[in-house]
C-alpha positions as a Markdown table, in Angstrom:
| # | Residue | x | y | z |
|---|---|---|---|---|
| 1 | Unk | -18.4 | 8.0 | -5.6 |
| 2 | Unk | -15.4 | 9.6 | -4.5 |
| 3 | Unk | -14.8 | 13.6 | -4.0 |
| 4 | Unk | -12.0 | 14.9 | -3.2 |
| 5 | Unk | -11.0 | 18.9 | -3.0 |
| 6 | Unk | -8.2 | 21.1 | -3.3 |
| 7 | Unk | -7.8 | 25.0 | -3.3 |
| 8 | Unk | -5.2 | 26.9 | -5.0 |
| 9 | Unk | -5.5 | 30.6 | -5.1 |
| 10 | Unk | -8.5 | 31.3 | -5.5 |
| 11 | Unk | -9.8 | 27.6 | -7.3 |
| 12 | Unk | -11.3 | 25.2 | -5.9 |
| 13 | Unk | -10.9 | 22.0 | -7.8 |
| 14 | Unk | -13.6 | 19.6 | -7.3 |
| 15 | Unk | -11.9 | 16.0 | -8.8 |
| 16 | Unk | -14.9 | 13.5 | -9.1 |
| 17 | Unk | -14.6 | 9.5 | -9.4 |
| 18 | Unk | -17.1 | 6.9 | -10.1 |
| 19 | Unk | -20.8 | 7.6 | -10.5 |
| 20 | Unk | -22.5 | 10.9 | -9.9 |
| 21 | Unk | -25.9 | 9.8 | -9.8 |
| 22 | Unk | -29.6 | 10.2 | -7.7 |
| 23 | Unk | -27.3 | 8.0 | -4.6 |
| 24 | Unk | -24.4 | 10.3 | -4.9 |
| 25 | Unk | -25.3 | 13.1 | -6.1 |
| 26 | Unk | -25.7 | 14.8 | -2.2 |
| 27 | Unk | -22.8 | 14.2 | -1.4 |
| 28 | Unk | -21.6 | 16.3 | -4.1 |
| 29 | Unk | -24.2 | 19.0 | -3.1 |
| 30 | Unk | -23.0 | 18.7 | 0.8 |
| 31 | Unk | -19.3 | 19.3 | -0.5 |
| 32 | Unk | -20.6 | 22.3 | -2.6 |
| 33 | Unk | -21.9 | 24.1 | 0.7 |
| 34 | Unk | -19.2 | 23.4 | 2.6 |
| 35 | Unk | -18.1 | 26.0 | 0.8 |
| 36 | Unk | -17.6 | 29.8 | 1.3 |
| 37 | Unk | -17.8 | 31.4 | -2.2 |
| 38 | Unk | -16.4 | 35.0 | -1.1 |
| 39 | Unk | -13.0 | 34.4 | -1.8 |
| 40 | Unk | -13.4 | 31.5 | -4.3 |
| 41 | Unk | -13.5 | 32.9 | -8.1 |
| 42 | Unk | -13.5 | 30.0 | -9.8 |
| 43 | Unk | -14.6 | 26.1 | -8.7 |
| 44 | Unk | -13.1 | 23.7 | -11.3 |
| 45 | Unk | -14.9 | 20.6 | -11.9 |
| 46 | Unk | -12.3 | 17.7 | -12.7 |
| 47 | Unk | -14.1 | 14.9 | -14.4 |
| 48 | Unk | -11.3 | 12.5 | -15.5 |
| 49 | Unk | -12.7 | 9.2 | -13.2 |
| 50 | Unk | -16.3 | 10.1 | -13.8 |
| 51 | Unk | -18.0 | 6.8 | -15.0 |
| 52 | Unk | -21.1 | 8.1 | -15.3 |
| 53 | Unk | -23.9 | 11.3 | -14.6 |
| 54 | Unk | -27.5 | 11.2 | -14.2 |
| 55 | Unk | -30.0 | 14.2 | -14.3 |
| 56 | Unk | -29.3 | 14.0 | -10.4 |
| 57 | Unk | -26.2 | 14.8 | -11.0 |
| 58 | Unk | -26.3 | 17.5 | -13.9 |
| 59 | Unk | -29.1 | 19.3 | -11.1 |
| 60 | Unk | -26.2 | 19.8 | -8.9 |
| 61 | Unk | -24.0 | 20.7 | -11.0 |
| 62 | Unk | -26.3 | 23.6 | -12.4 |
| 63 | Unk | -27.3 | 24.6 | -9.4 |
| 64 | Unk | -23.3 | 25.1 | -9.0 |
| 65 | Unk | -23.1 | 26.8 | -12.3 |
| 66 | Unk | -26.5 | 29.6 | -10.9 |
| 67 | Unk | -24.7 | 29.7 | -6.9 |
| 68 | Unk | -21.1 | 30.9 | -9.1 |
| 69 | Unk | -22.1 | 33.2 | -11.9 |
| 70 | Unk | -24.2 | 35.3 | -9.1 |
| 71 | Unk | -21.7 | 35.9 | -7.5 |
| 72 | Unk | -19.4 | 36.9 | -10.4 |
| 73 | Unk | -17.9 | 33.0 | -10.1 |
| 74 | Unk | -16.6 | 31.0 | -13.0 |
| 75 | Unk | -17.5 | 27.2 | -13.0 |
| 76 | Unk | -15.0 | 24.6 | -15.5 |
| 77 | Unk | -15.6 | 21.2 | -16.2 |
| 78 | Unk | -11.8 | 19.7 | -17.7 |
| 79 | Unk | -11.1 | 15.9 | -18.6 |
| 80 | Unk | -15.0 | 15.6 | -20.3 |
| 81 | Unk | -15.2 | 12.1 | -21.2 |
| 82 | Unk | -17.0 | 11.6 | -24.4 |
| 83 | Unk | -20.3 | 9.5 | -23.0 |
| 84 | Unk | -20.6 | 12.6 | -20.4 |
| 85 | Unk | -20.1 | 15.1 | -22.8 |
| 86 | Unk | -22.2 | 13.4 | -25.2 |
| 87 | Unk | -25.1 | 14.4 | -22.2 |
| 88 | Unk | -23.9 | 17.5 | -21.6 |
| 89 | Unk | -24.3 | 18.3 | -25.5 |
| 90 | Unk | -28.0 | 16.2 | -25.5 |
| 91 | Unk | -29.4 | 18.8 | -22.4 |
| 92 | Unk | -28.1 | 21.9 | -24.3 |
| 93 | Unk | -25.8 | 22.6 | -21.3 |
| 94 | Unk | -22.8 | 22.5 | -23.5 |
| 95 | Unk | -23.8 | 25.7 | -24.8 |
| 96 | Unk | -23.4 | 27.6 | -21.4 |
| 97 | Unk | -21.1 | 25.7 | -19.2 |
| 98 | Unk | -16.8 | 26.1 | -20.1 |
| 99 | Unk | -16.4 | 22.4 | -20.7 |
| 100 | Unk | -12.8 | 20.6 | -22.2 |
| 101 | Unk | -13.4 | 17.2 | -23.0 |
| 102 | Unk | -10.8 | 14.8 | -21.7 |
């Protein structure tokens, strides 16, 4: 898995590659606290080269979605593929979390 960041404004895009799974799934979580959320309104999740997401993974990313919204944060997930948002859909978290598919 491959993470890389960037901040504009006050955005921090998040562009994940490959599998976020049980394996890699930390490092996601590390990246995540790496983080100072005072300035940071909202953290965009960009999904285009992810292959594939396991309940690991959709742990972290809720537990990104609870650290934003209480702090008045906005999380986006952009370029959803259609297997990934096929989960997100299957867990109910499509009905909660701003998701466009790819």
């Amino acid at each position: 898995m491959q993470i890389t960041t960037n901040i504009s404004n006050q955005n921090l895009i998040i562009s994940l590659s490959g599998r976020l799974d049980t394996i890699t799934s930390p490092q996601l979580e590390d990246e995540i606290n790496r983080n100072s959320f005072d300035e940071i309104e909202t953290v965009t999740l960009n999904m285009r080269a992810l292959e594939y997401i396991s309940s690991a993974g959709l742990r972290v990313i809720l537990m990104l979605y609870k650290k934003l919204t209480s702090v008045g944060g906005k999380l986006k997930l952009v370029n959803v593929n259609d297997m990934i948002m096929e989960i997100f859909t299957m867990t109910g978290m499509d009905s909660f979390l701003e998701i466009d598919k790819a």
